[in-house]
C-alpha positions as CSV (number, residue, x, y, z in Angstrom):
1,X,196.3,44.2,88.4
2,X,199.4,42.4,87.0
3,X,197.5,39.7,85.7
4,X,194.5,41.3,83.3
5,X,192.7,37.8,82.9
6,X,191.8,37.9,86.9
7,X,188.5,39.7,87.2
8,X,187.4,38.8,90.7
9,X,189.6,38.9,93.7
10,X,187.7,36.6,97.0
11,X,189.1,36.6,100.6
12,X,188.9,32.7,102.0
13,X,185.8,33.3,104.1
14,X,185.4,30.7,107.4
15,X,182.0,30.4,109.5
16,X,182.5,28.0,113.0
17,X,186.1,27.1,112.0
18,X,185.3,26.3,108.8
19,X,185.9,27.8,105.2
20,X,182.9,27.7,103.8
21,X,184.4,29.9,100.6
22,X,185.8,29.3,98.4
23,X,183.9,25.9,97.9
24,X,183.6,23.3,95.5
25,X,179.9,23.1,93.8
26,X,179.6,19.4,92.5
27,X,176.6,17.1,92.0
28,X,174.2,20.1,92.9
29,X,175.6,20.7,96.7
30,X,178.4,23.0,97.6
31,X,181.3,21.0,99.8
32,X,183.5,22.8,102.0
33,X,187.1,22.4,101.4
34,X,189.4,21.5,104.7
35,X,192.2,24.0,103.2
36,X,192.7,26.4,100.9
37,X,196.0,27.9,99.4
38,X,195.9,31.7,97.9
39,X,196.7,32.4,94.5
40,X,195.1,32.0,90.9
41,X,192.9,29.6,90.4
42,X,190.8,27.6,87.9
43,X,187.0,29.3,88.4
44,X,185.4,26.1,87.1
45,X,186.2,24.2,90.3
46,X,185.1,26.6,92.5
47,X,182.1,28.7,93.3
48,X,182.7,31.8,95.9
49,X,180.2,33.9,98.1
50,X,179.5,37.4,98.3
51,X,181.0,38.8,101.3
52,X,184.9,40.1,100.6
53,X,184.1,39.8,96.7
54,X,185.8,42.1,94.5
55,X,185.2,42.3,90.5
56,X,185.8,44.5,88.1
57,X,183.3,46.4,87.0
58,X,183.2,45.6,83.3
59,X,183.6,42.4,83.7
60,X,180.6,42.6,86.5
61,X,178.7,44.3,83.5
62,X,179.2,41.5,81.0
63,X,177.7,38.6,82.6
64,X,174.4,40.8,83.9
65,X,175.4,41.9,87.4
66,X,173.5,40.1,89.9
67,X,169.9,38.8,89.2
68,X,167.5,40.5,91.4
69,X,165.3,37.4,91.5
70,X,167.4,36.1,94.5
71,X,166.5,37.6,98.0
72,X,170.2,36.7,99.1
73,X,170.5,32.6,99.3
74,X,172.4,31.5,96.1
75,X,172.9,34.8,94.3
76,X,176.2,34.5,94.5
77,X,176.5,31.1,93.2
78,X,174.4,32.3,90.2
79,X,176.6,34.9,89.8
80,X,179.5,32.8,89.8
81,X,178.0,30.6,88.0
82,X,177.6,33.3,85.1
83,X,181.0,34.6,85.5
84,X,182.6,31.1,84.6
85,X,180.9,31.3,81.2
86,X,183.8,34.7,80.2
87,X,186.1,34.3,82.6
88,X,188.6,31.4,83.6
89,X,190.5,32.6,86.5
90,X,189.9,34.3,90.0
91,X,192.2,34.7,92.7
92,X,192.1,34.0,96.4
93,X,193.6,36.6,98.9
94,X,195.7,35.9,101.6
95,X,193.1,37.0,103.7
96,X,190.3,35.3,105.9
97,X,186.9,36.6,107.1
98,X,184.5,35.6,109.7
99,X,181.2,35.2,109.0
100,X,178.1,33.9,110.6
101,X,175.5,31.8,108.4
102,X,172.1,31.9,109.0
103,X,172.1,28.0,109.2
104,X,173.6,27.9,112.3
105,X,171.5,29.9,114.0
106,X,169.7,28.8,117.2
107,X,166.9,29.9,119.3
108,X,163.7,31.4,118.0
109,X,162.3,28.4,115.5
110,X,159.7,31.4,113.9
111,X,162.9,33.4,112.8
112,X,164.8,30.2,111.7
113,X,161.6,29.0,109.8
114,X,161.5,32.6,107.8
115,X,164.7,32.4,107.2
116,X,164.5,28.6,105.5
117,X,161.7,29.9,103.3
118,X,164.1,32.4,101.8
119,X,166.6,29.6,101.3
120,X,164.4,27.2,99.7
121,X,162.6,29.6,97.0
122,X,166.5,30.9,96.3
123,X,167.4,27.4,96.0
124,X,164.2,27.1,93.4
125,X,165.4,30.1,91.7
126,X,168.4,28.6,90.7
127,X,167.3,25.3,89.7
128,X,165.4,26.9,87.8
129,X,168.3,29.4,86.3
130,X,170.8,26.9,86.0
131,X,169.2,23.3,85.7
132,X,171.1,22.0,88.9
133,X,168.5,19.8,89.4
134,X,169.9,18.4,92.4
135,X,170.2,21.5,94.5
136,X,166.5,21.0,95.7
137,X,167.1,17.6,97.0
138,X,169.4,19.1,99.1
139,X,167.3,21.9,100.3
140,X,164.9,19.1,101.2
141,X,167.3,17.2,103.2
142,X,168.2,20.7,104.8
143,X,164.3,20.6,105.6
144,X,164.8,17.3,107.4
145,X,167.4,18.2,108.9
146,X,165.4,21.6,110.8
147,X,162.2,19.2,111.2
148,X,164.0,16.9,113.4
149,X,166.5,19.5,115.0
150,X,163.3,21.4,115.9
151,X,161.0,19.0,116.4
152,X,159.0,21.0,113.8
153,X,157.1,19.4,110.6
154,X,156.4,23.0,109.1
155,X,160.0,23.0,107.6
156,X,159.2,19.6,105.7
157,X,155.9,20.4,105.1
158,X,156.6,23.7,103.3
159,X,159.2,22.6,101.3
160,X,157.3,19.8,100.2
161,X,154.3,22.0,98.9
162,X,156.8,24.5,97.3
163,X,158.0,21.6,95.5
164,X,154.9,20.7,94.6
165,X,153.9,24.2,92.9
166,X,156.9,24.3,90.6
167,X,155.8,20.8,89.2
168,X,152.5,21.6,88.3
């Protein structure tokens, strides 16, 4: 490493056509950008998922690893989220991976519905964590959003009462 203030290394990871990391996190919801130049960049702008990740291991170490607390939905962002509190810079590869999210999944609404419940107690989690309050407005609209798609009130429903819980 030429340049010892990068501790993380990220490919530019696209899902359907489109990058979906890096991203920009702002006002609680993560926005996908339309391009993306490699090279070092500012980490406060950004926040990066898991898969292609690289980081050194001491500086992986310092801010705590991951937290175990997350299943798999957001623990990267809290990781990130961490990592910007030591470190400025990461850098993005001139390299691009394919991956498949799990909200764009079709077919069996049982499976899909499992896998929402994962997503919005992750989501929780980090509210929680991080006090980005807003983050489970948008996992509600993202319960909304399956309801309708699946003709399915459960999605709604549940993420209602799980809201509930944490508020009483």
């Amino acid at each position: 490493n030429l340049n010892s203030e990068i501790k993380l290394f990220c490919p530019v990871v696209k899902s359907s056509g489109k990058i979906i990391s890096p991203n920009i996190f702002l006002v609680g919801r993560f926005f996908i950008m339309p391009s993306v130049k490699p090279g070092k960049k500012k980490l406060k702008y950004y926040s990066v998922i898991n898969s292609g990740m690289t980081v050194e291991l001491n500086a992986f170490k310092s801010v705590g690893g991951y937290c175990e607390g997350f299943n798999l939905d957001f623990s990267d962002h809290y990781f990130i989220d961490e990592f910007k509190k030591k470190f400025l810079f990461f850098f993005i590869l001139n390299s691009i991976n394919l991956q498949q999210l799990s909200s764009v999944e079709k077919g069996n609404v049982e499976k899909i519905f499992d896998r929402f419940i994962i997503y919005f107690r992750s989501a929780i989690l980090f509210k929680q964590k991080t006090h980005h309050t807003l983050i489970v407005f948008w996992a509600l609209v993202r319960a909304v959003k399956l309801s309708v798609e699946h003709e399915n009130l459960s999605f709604i429903k549940t993420a209602f009462s799980m809201v509930k819980r944490i508020n009483t």
